[in-house]
Backbone bond lengths (Angstrom), bond angles and torsions (degrees), N, CA, C in turn:
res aa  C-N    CA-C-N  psi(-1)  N-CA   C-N-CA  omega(-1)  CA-C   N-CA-C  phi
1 X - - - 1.446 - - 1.525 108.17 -
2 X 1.847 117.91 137.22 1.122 91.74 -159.11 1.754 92.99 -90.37
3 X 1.772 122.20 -161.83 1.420 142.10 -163.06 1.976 91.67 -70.10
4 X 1.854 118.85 -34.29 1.358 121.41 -161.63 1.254 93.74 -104.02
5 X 1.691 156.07 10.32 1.149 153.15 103.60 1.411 118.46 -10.55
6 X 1.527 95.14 -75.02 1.105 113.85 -156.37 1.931 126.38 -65.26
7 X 1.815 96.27 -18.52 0.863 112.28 -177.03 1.554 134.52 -67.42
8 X 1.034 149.22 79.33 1.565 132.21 -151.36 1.402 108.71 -97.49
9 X 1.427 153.48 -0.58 1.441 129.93 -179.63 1.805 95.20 -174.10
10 X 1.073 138.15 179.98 1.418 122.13 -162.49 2.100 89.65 177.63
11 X 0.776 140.28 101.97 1.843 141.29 170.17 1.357 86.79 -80.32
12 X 1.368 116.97 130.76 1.805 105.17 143.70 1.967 120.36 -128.97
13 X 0.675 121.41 138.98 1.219 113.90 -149.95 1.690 103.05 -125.70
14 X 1.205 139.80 177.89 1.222 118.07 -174.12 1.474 112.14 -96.39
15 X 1.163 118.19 4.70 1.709 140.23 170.53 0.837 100.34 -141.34
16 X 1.216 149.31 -3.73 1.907 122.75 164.62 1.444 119.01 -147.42
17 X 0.776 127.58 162.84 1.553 137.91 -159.32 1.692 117.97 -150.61
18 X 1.095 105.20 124.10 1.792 109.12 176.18 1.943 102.04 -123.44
19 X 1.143 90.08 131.78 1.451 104.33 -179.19 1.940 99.13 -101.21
20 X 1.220 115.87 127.35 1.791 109.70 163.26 1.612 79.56 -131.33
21 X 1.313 87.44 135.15 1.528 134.17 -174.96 1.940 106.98 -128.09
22 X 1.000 132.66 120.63 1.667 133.71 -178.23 2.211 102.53 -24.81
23 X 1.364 84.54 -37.09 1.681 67.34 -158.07 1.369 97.37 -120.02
24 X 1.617 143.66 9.34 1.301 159.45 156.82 1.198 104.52 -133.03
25 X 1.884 90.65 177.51 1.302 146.79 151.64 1.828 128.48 -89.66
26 X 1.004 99.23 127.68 1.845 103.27 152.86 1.112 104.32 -131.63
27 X 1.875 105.43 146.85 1.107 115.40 154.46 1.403 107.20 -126.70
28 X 1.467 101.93 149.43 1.281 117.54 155.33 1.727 132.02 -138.23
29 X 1.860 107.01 172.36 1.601 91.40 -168.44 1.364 80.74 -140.80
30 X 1.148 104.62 146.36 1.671 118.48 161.75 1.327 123.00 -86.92
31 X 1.598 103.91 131.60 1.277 134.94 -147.37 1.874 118.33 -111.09
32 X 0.943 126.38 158.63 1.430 122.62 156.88 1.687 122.10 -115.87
33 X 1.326 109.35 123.01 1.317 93.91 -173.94 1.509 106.52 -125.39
34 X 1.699 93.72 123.50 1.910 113.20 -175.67 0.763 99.87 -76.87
35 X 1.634 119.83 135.77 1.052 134.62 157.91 2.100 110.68 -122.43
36 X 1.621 106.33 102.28 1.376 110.88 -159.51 1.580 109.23 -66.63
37 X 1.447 124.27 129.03 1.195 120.10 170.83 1.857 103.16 -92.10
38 X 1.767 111.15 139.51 1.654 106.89 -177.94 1.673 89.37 -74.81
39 X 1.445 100.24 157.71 1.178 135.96 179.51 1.649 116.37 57.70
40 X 1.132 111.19 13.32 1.907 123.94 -176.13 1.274 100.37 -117.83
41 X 1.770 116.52 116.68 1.644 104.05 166.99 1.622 122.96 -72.62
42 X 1.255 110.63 -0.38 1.468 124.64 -164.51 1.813 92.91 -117.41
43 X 2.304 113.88 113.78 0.840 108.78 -161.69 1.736 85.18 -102.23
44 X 1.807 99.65 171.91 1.345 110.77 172.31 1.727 111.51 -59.50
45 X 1.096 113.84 124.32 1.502 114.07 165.18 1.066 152.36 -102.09
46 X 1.173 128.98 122.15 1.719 121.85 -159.02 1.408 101.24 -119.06
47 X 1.198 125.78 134.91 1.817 140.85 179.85 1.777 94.52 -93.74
48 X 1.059 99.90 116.24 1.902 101.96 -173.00 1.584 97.07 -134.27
49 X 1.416 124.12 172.43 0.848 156.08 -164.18 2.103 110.42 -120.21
50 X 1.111 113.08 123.71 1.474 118.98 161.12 1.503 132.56 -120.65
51 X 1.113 114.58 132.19 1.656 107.85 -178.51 1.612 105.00 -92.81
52 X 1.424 114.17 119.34 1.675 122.80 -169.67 1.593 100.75 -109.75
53 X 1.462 118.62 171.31 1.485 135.71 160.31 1.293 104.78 -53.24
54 X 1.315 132.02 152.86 1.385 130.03 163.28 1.352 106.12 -70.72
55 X 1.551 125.68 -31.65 1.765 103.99 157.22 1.468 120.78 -66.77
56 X 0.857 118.44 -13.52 1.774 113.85 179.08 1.519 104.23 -81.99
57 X 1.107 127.62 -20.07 1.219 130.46 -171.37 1.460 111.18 -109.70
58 X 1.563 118.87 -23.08 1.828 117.12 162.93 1.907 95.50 -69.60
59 X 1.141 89.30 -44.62 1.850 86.98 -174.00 1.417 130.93 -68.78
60 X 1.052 97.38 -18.11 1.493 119.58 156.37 1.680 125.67 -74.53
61 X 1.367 118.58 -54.78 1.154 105.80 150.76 1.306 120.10 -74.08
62 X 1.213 141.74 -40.09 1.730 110.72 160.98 1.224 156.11 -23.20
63 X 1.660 86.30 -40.35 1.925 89.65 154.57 1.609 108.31 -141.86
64 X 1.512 94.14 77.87 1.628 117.82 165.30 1.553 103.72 -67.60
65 X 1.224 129.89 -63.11 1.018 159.35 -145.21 1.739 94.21 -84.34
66 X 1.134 114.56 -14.91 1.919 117.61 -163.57 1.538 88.53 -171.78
67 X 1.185 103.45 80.47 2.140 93.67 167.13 1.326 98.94 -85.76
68 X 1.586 104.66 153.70 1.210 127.75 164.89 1.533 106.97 -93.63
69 X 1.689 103.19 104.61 1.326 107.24 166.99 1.628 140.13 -45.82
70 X 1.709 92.36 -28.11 1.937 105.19 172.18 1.312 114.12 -77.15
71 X 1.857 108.48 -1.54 1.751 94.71 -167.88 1.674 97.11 -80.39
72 X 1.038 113.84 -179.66 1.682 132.43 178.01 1.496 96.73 -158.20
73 X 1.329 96.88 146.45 1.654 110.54 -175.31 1.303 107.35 -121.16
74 X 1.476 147.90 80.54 1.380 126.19 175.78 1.409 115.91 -60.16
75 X 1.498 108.88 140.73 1.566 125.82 -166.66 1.896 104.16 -159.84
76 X 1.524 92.52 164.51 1.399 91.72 173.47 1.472 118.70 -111.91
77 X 0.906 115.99 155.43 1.667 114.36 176.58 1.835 126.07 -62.40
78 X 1.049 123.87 133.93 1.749 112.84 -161.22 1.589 100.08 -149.07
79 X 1.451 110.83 16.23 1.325 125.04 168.84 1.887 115.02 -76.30
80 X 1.131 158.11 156.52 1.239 147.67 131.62 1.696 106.61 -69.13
81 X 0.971 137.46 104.27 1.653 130.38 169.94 1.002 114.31 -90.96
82 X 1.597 112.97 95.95 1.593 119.68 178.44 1.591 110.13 -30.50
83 X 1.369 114.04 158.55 1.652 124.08 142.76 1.627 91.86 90.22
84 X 1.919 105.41 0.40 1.754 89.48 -164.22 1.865 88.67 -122.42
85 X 1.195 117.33 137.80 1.472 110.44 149.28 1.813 118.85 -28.59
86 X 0.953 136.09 164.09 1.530 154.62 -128.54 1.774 82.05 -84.69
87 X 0.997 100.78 113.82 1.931 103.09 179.03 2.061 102.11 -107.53
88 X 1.193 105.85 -4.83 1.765 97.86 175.63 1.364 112.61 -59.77
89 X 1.243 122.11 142.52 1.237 124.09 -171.03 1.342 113.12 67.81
90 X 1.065 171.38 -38.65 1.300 158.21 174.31 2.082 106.24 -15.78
91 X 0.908 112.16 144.48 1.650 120.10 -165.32 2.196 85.98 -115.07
92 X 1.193 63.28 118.87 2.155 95.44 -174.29 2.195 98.70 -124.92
93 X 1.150 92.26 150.84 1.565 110.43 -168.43 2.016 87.09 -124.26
94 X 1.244 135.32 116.35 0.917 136.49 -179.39 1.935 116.73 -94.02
95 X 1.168 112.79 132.76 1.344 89.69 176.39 2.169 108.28 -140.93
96 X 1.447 77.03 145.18 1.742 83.40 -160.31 1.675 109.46 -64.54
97 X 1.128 116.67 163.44 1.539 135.83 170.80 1.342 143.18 -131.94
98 X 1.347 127.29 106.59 1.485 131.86 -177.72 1.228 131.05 -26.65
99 X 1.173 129.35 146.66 1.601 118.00 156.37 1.547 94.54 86.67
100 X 1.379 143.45 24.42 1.585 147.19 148.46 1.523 82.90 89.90
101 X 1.203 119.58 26.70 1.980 96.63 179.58 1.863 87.02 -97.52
102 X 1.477 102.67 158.73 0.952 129.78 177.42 1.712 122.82 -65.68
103 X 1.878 108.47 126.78 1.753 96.24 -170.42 1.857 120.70 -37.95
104 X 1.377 139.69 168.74 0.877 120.55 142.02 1.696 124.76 -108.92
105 X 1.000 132.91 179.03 1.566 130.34 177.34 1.525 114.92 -127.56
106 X 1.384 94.13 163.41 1.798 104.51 -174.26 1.805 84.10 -135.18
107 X 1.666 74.74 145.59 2.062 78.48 -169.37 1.740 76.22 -109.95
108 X 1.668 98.93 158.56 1.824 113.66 167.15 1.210 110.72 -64.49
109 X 1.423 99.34 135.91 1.721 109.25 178.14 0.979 110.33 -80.17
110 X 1.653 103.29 108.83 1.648 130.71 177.84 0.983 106.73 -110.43
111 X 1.513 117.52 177.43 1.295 114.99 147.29 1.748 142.36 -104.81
112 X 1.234 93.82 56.29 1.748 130.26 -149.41 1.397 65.28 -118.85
113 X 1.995 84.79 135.73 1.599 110.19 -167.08 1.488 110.54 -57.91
114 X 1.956 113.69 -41.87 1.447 140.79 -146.53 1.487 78.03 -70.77
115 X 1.527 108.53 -67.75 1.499 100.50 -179.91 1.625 143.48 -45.10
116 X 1.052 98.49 -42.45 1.618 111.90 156.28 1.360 122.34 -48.89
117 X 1.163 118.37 -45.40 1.187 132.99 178.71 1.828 120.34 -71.91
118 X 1.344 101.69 -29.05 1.535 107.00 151.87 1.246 104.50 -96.50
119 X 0.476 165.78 121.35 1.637 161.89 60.77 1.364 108.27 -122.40
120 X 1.735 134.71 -39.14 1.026 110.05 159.23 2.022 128.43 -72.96
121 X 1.311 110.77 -37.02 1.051 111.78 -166.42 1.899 125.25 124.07
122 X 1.017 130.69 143.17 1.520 129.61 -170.45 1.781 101.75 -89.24
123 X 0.872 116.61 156.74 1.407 104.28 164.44 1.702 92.39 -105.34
124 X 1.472 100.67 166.71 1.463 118.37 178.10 1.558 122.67 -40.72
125 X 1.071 92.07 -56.71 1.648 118.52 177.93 1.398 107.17 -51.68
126 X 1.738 131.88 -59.35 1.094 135.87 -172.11 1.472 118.87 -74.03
127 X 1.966 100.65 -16.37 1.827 100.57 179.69 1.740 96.06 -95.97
128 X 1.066 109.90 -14.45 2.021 95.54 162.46 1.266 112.00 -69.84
129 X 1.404 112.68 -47.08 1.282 119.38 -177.75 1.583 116.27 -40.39
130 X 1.378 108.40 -69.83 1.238 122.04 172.30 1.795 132.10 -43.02
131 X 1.790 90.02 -38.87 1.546 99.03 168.60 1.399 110.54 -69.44
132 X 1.397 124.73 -39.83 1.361 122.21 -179.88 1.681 103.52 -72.84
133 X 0.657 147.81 -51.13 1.338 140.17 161.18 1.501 122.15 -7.77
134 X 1.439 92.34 -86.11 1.778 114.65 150.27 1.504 131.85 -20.21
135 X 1.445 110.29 -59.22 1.475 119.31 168.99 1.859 119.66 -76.80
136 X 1.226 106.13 -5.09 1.431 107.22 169.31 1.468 120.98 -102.18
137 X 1.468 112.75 20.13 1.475 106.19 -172.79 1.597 103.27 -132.68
């Protein structure tokens, strides 16, 4: 049976997502993922996608309305992030944010470029680069 068989009902929402599949669930929540440029207080930003526990995701909408800033959600990454070698699956820790802004994430310190690149930082040069990249396609 193929993956579009199998599929029976799908919510998508502009922050959250439920997958029904015949014999599961997915959930997911939309994410922001920083990427710090040195010497810029304003980091590169990417709007990504995470696949969470179905408790990370009742608990998450539970306090939509009032997030708990100490929660963290481990999830995996289910975004493609242009400009980066294969970023699916990468293991991200999500953490919520006040004021209706969107969670942000911390990806595992690998040595996966995307990751490197958060935790060390872009230089200037390479986040123009990248924006021009972006705007030509």
């Amino acid at each position: 049976m193929s993956e579009d068989q199998r599929l029976n009902d799908a919510k998508l929402g502009p922050d959250l997502c439920i997958i029904h599949a015949s014999d599961h669930f997915d959930f997911f929540i939309r994410v922001c993922l920083e990427i710090p440029i040195r010497g810029v207080d304003q980091p590169f930003l990417w709007g990504v996608w995470i696949s969470v526990r179905e408790s990370s995701f009742r608990r998450y909408g539970d306090t939509w309305d009032n997030p708990v800033e100490t929660d963290e959600y481990f999830g995996w990454l289910c975004s493609k992030v242009s400009l980066y070698p294969d970023t699916l699956g990468l293991k991200t820790l999500a953490h919520p944010k006040s004021n209706g802004r969107r969670p942000t994430i911390t990806l595992e310190p690998t040595d996966h470029l995307l990751s490197v690149d958060c935790r060390e930082g872009l230089t200037i040069g390479r986040a123009q680069q990248m924006a021009e990249q972006l705007m030509h396609r």
